[in-house]
C-alpha positions in Angstrom: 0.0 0.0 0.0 2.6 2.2 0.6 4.4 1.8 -2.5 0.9 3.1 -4.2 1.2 6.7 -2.8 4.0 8.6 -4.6 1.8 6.3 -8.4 -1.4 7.9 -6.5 0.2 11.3 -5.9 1.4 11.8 -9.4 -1.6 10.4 -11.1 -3.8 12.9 -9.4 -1.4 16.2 -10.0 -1.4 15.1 -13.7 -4.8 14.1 -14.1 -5.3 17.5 -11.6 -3.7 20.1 -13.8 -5.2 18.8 -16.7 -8.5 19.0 -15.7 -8.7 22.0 -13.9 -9.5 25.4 -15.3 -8.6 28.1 -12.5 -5.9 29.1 -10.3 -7.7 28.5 -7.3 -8.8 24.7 -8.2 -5.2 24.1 -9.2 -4.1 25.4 -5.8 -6.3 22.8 -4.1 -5.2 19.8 -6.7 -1.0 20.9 -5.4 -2.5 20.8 -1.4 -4.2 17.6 -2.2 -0.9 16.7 -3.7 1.4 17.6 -0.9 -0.6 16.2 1.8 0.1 12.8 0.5 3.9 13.1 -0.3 4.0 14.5 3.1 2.2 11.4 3.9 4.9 9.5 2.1 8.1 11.1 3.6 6.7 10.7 7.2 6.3 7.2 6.4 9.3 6.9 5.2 11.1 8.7 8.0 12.7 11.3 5.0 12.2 14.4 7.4 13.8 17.1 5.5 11.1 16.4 2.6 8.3 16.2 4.8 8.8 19.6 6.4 9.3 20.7 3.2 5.9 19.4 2.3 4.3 20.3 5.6 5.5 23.8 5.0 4.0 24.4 1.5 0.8 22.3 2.1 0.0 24.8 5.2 0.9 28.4 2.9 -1.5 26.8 0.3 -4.4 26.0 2.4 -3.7 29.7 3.6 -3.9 30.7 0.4 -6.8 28.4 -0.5 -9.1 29.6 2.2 -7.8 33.1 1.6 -6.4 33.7 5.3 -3.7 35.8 3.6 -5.6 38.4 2.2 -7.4 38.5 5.8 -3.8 38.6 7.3 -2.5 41.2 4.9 -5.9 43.3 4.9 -5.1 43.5 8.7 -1.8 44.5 8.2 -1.9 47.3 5.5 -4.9 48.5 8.0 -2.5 48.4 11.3 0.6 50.3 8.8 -1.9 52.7 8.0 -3.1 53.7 10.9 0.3 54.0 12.0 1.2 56.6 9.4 -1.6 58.9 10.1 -0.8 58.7 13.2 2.5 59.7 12.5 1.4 62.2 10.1 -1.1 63.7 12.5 1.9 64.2 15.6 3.9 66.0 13.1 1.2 68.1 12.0 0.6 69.1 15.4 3.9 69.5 16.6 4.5 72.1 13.9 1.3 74.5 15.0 
């Protein structure tokens, strides 16, 4: 059974791409993907691959389920606010 993963995995990226017609259904097919090779190198005890796959697999469900945008939404927000800040103590320091 195990031998069958890295067959399964590659059939199902192939058969993924091919098939899919959007950036966001071809993210999903290259999570799918890396959950099993993850699978596999765990298995296998090949740690430096399965962090590897860990690693990706968990920045393209963030991507996927579009936590990033959320993330980076929060961010500019925070920077912003900042800056006016900033802006608004220099404004008043000069009066």
């Amino acid at each position: 059974v195990l031998g069958f993963v890295p067959i399964l995995a590659t059939a199902e990226y192939s058969i993924g791409t091919m098939i899919t017609k959007t950036a966001h259904q071809q993210k999903i097919i290259l999570f799918i993907n890396c959950v099993m090779w993850a699978m596999y190198d765990i298995l296998i005890k090949m740690w430096p691959a399965a962090i590897i796959d860990i690693i990706i697999s968990i920045t393209t469900f963030i991507h996927i389920t579009g936590l990033w945008q959320r993330i980076e939404g929060a961010f500019v927000t925070k920077c912003n606010y900042k800056k006016n800040k900033i802006k608004e103590a220099i404004y008043n320091e000069k009066i």
